[in-house]
C-alpha positions as CSV (number, residue, x, y, z in Angstrom):
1,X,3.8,-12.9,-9.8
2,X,3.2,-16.1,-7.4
3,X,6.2,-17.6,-5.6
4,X,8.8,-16.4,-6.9
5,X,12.3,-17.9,-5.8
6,X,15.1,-15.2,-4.5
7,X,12.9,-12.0,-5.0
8,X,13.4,-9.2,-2.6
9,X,12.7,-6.4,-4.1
10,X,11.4,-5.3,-7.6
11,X,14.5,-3.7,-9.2
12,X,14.3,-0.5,-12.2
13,X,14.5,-3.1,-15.1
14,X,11.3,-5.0,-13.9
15,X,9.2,-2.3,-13.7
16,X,9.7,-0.7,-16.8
17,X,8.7,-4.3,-18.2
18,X,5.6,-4.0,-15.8
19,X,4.9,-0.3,-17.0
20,X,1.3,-1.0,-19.1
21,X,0.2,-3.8,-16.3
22,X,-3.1,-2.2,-14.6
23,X,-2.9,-5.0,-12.5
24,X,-0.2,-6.4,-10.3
25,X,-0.8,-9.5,-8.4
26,X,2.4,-10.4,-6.0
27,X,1.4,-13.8,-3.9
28,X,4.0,-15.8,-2.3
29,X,7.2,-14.6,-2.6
30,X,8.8,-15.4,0.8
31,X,11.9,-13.3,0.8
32,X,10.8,-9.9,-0.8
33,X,10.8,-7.6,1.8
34,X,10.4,-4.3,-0.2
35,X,8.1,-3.7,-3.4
36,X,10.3,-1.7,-5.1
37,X,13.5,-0.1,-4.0
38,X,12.4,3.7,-4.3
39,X,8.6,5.0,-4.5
40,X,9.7,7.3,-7.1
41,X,11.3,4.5,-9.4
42,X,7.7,2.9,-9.4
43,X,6.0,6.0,-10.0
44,X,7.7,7.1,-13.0
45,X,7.1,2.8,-14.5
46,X,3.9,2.1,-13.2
47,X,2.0,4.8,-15.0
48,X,-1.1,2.4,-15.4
49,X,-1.3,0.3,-12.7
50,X,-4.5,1.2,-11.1
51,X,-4.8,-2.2,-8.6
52,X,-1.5,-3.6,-6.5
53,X,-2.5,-7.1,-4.3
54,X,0.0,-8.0,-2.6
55,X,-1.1,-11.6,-0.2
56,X,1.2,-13.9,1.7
57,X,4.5,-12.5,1.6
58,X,5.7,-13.3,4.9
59,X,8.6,-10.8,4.7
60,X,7.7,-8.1,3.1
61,X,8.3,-4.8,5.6
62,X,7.5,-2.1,3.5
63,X,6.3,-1.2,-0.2
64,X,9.8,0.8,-0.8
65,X,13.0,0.3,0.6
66,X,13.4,4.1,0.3
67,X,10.5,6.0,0.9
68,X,10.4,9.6,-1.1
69,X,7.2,10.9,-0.5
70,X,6.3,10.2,-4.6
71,X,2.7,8.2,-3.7
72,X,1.0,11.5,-4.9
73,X,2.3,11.1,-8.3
74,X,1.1,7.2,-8.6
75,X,-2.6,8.6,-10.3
76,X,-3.6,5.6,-11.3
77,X,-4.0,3.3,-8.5
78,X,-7.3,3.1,-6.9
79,X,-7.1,0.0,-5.4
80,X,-4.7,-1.3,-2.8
81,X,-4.7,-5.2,-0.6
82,X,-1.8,-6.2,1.5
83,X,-3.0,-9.5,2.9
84,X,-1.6,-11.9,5.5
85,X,1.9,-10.1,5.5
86,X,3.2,-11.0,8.9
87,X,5.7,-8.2,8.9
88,X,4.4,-5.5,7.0
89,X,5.2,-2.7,9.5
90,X,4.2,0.7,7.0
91,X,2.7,1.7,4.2
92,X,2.7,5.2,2.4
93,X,-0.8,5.3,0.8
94,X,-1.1,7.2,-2.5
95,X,-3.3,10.1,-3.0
96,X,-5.6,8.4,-5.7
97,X,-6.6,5.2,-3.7
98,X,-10.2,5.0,-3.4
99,X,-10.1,1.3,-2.0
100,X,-7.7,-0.1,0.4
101,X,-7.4,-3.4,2.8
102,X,-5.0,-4.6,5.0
103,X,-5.4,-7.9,6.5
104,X,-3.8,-9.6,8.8
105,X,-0.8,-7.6,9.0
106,X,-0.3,-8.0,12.4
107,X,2.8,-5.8,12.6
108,X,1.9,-2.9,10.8
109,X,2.5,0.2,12.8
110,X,2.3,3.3,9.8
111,X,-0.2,4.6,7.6
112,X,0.7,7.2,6.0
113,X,-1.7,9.4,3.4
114,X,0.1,11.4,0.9
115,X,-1.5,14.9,1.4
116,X,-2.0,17.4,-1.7
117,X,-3.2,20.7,-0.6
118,X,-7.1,21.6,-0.7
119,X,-7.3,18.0,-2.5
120,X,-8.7,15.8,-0.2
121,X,-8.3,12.3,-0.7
122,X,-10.8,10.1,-2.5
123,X,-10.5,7.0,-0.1
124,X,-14.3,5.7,0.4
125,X,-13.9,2.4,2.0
126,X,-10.6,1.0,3.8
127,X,-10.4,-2.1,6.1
128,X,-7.2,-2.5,8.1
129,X,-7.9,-5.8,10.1
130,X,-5.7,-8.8,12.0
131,X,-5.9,-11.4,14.5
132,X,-7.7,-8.7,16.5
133,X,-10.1,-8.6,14.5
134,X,-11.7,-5.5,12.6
135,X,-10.9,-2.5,14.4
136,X,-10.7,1.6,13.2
137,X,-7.4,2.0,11.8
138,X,-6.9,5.0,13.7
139,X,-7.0,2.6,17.2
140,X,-4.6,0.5,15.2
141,X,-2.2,2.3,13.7
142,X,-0.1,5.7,13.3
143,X,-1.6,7.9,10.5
144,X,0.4,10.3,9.2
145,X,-0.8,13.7,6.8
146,X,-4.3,12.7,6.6
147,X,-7.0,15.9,6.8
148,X,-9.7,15.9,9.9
149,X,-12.5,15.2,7.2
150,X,-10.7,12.1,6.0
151,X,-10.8,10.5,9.7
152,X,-14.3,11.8,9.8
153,X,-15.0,9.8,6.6
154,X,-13.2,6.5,8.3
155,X,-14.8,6.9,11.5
156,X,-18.5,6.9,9.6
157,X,-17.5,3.3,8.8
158,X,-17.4,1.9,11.9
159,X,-20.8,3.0,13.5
């Protein structure tokens, strides 16, 4: 999807039309401010999506409007970019991403990781950067449900 005109959210409908993408692109869309309205909506429709990029959407806040805690059921996505969305402020990070980048997201304020117990998580490489440059995303931002070993793992990447 690139620039598209009056989208603010993605609503039930779309994403059962989106259900077999395994890629979603979302690039310039000025006014959506919310991926989809509920995580769990997307969860049930996106059964194959296993990358989300998501660049220049200078409004976009947060990937749901209503957060429900269903990012452990989204299996299928390993990969996740947010890049240069001014006001992205949070993001609830499934349990199956392996890869994940935000970049210049100056406002982002929550992380939060989706904990399963005695499962940790499989993330191997994230990036979280900004104006500021590349920092830890622990000096950065709040992370919320994420296991000792997994900040062990992200603190490895910056030595």
């Amino acid at each position: 999807m690139w620039n598209v005109k009056g989208l603010t959210k993605l609503h039930g409908e779309d994403l059962m039309h989106l259900g077999a993408a395994e890629h979603l692109y979302i690039s310039n869309c000025d006014e959506l401010r919310y991926l989809w309205e509920q995580e769990s909506e997307a969860c049930k429709s996106l059964v194959s999506l296993q990358k989300l990029d998501v660049c220049n959407c200078k409004k976009l806040v947060s990937s749901a409007e209503k957060e429900d805690n269903c990012g452990i059921s989204m299996e299928s996505l390993k990969q996740v970019m947010f890049m240069d969305c001014d006001t992205l402020e949070s993001y609830n990070c499934p349990t199956s991403v392996e890869r994940l980048l935000i970049s210049v997201c100056g406002s982002l304020t929550s992380l939060t990781f989706s904990v399963v117990q005695e499962h940790p998580s499989p993330l191997t490489e994230s990036i979280v950067s900004g104006d500021f440059g590349f920092l830890p995303i622990y000096d950065k931002v709040n992370l919320v449900n994420i296991h000792h070993d997994q900040i062990t793992k992200l603190e490895q990447q910056w030595k």
